[in-house]
C-alpha positions as CSV (number, residue, x, y, z in Angstrom):
1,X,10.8,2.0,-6.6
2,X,7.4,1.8,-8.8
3,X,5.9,0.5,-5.7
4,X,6.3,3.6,-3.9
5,X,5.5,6.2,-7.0
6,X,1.9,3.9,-6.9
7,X,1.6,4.5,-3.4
8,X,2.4,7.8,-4.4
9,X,-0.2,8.0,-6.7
10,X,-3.1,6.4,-4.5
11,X,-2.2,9.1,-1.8
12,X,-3.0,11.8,-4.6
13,X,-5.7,9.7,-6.2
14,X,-7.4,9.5,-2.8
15,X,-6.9,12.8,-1.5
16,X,-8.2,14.5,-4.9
17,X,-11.0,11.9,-4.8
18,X,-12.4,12.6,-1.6
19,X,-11.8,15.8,-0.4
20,X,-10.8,18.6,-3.3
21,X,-13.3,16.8,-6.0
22,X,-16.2,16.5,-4.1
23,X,-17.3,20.3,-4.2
24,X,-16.6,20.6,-7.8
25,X,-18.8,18.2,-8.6
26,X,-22.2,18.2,-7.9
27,X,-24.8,14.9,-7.1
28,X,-21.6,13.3,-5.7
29,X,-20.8,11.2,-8.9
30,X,-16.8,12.4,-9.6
31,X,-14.1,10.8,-11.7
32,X,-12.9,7.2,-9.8
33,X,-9.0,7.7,-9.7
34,X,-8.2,4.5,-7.9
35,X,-10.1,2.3,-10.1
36,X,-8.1,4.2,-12.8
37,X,-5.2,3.6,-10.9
38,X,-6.0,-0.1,-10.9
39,X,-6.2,-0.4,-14.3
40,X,-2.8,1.3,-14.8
41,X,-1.5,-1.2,-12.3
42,X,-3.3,-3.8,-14.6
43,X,-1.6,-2.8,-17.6
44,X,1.7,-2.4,-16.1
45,X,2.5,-5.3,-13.0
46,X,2.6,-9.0,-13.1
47,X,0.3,-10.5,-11.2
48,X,0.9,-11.4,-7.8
49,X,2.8,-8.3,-7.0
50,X,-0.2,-5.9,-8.8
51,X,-2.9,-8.2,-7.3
52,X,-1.3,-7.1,-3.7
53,X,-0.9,-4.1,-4.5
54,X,-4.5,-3.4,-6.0
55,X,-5.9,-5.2,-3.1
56,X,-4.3,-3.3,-0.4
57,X,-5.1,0.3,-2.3
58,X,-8.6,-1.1,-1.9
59,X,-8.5,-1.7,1.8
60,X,-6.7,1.9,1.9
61,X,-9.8,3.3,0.4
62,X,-12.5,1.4,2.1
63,X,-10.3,2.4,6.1
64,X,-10.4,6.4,4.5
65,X,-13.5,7.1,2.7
66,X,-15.6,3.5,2.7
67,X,-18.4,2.1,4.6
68,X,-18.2,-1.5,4.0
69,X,-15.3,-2.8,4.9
70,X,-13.5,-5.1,2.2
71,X,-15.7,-4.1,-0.4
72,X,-13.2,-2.1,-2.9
73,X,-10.8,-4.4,-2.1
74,X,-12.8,-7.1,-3.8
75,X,-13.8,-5.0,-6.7
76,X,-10.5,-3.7,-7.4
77,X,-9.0,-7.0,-7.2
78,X,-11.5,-8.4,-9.9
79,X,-11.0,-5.3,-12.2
80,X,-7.3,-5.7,-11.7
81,X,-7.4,-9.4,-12.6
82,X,-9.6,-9.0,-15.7
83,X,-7.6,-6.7,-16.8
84,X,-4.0,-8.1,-16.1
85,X,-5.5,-10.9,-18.6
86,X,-5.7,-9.2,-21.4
87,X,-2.7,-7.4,-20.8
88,X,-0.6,-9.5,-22.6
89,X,-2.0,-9.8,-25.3
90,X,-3.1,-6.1,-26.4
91,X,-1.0,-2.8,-26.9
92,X,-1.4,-1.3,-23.5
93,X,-0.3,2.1,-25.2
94,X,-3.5,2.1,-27.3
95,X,-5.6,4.9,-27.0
96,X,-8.9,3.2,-28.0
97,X,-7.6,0.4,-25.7
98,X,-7.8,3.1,-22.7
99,X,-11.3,4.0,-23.7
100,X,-12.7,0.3,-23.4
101,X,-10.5,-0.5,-20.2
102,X,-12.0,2.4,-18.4
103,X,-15.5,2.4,-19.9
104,X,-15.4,-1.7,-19.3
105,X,-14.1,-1.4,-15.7
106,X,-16.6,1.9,-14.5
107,X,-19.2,-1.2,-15.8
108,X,-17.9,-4.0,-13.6
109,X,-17.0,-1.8,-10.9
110,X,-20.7,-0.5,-11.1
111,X,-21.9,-4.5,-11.4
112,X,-19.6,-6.2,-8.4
113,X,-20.4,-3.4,-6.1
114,X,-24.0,-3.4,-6.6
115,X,-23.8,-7.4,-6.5
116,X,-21.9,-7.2,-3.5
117,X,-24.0,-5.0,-1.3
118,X,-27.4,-6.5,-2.7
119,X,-26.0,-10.1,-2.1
120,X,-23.9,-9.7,1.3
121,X,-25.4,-6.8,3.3
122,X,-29.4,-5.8,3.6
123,X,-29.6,-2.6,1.9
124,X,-32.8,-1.9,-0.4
125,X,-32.6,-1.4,-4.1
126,X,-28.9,0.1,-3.8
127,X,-28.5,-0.7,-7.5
128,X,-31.3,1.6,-8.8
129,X,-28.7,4.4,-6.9
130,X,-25.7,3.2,-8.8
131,X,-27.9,2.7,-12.2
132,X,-29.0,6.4,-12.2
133,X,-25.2,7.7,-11.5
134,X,-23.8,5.3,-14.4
135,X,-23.8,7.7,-17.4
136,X,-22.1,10.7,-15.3
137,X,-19.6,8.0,-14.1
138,X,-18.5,6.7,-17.1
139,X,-18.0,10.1,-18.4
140,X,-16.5,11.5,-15.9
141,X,-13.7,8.6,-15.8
142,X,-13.5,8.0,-19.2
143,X,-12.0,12.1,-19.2
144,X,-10.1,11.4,-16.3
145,X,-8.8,8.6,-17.8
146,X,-7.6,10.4,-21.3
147,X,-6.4,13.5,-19.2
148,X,-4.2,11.0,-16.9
149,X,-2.8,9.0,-20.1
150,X,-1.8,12.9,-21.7
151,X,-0.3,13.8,-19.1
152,X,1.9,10.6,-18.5
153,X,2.7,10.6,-22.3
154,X,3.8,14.6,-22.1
155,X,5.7,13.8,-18.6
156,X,7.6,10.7,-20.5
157,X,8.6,13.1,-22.9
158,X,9.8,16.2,-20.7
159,X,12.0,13.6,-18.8
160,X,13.7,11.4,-21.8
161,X,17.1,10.6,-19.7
162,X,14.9,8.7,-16.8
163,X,16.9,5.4,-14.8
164,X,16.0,2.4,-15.6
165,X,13.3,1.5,-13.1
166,X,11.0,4.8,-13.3
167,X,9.2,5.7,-16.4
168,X,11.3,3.7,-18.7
169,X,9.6,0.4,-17.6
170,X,6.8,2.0,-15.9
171,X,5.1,2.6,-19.7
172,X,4.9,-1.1,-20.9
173,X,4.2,-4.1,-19.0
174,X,6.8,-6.4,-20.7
175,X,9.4,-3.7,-21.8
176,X,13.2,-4.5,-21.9
């Protein structure tokens, strides 16, 4: 069931992402939903079902709006895996956590894809690109980011009498 409600989600992340976003944001820098949807996935799945999951959401993006083939899949799956780490170990409903998962992961996203694409394919100095769009990034998803956790919080609260398998569980990672 929270498999499909992600898929769900990745539908709407990607559609928003690359098709009503782009004009309302100019320089083509806009908020990264998926990668916020990793995280989410990071705080929330065990491993080897989120790791799947992440990793195919990542194909999904690179087959609809990528050029490299592979290459979010790889990121998203390294985000996803940091991430599902500390997961265990931190209060995923932490505001201030949200704020250094986001701003951490818009940093390593930025890192691995500029590694990636200076270390596998022959493009020059694509890393001065994603350098100059950093700060406008990592605003733009770390508002994304709170505006997604608000409304999850306020839609957790409109629906209090939700089964077992939806929101109840969907909030914490090791919930009853």
């Amino acid at each position: 069931m929270r498999v499909l409600l992600y898929l769900g989600l990745a539908w709407l992340a990607l559609l928003l992402q690359t098709v009503l976003l782009p004009p309302l944001f100019p320089g083509g820098v806009k908020p990264d939903l998926i990668l916020l949807l990793a995280i989410w996935i990071g705080l929330r799945e065990p491993p080897l079902k989120g790791g799947a999951l992440v990793y195919g959401l990542g194909w999904l993006y690179d087959a609809y709006a990528g050029v490299y083939p592979g290459l979010h899949g790889f990121v998203l799956l390294a985000i996803f895996l940091t991430v599902c780490g500390m997961a265990t170990r931190l209060n995923t409903e932490s505001l201030p956590l949200l704020w250094c998962l986001v701003g951490g992961g818009t940093l390593m996203h930025a890192a691995l894809t500029a590694f990636a694409l200076e270390f596998f394919v022959d493009v020059d100095r694509f890393w001065a690109l994603i350098i100059a769009s950093l700060p406008a990034q990592l605003l733009y998803n770390l508002l994304a980011g709170y505006l997604a956790r608000n409304l999850y919080f306020r839609l957790k609260k409109m629906v209090p009498d939700t089964p077992p398998g939806v929101l109840a569980r969907f909030g914490r990672r090791h919930a009853p």
